[in-house]
C-alpha positions in Angstrom: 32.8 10.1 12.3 31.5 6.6 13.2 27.6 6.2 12.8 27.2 5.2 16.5 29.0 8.8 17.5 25.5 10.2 16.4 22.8 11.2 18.5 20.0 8.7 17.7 17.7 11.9 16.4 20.1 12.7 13.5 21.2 9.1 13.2 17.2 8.5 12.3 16.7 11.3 9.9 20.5 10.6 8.1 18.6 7.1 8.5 15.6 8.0 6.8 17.3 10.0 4.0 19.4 7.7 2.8 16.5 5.1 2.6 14.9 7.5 0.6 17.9 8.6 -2.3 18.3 4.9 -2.8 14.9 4.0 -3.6 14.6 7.0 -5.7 18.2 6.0 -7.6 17.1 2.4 -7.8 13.6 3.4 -9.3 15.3 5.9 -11.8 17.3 3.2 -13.3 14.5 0.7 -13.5 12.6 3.8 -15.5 15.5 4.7 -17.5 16.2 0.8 -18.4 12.7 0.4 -19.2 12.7 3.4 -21.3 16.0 2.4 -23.4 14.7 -0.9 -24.1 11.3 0.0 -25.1 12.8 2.7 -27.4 12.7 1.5 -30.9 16.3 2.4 -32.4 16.4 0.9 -36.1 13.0 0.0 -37.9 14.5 -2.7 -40.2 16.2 -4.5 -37.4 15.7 -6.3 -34.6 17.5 -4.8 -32.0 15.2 -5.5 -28.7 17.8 -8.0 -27.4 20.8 -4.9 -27.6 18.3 -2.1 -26.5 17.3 -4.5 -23.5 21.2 -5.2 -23.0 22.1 -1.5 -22.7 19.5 -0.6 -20.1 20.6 -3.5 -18.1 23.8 -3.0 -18.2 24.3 1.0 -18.0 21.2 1.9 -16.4 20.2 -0.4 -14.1 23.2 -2.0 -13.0 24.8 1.1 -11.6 21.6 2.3 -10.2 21.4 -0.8 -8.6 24.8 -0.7 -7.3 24.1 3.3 -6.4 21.3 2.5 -4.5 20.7 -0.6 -2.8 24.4 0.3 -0.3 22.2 3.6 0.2 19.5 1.4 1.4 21.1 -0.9 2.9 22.9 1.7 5.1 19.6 3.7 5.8 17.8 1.1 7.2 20.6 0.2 9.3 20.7 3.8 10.8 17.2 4.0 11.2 16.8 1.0 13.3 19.6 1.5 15.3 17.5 3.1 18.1 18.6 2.6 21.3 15.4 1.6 23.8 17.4 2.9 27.1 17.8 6.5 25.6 15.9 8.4 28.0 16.1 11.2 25.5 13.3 10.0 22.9 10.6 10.5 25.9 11.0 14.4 25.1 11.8 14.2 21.3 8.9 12.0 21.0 10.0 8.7 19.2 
């Protein structure tokens, strides 16, 4: 099913969703890298550089990569309103 095969009520809430789970996704892994590389692992050692490494690498990245398509496809559903569509007079948009 195409997006454009949706009526535009459903397209905006599918919209509206998405936009949501990707910021939530991206702003997990920007919590969970901040929390790995704030995390002191070894007391003796400095190991800031590989704790700050880690989060990048396996938290934020594939947040980042999780949630910014999300996004990126969520505001694309949501703006793709048509203004003809005599229909949004009665569902009120």
């Amino acid at each position: 099913m195409l997006p454009t095969d949706l009526d535009p009520a459903s397209r905006l809430k599918i919209g509206r969703a998405l936009l949501r789970v990707g910021i939530v996704v991206v702003l997990l892994g920007v919590i969970a890298a901040a929390a790995v590389a704030l995390t002191p692992t070894d007391p003796d050692t400095s190991t800031t550089t590989q704790n700050t490494q880690f989060g990048l690498v396996f938290c934020l990245g594939p947040a980042l990569l999780g949630g910014v398509p999300c996004i990126i496809v969520g505001r694309q559903l949501s703006k793709q309103d048509h203004p003809d569509d005599i229909g949004r007079l009665y569902r009120g948009f």
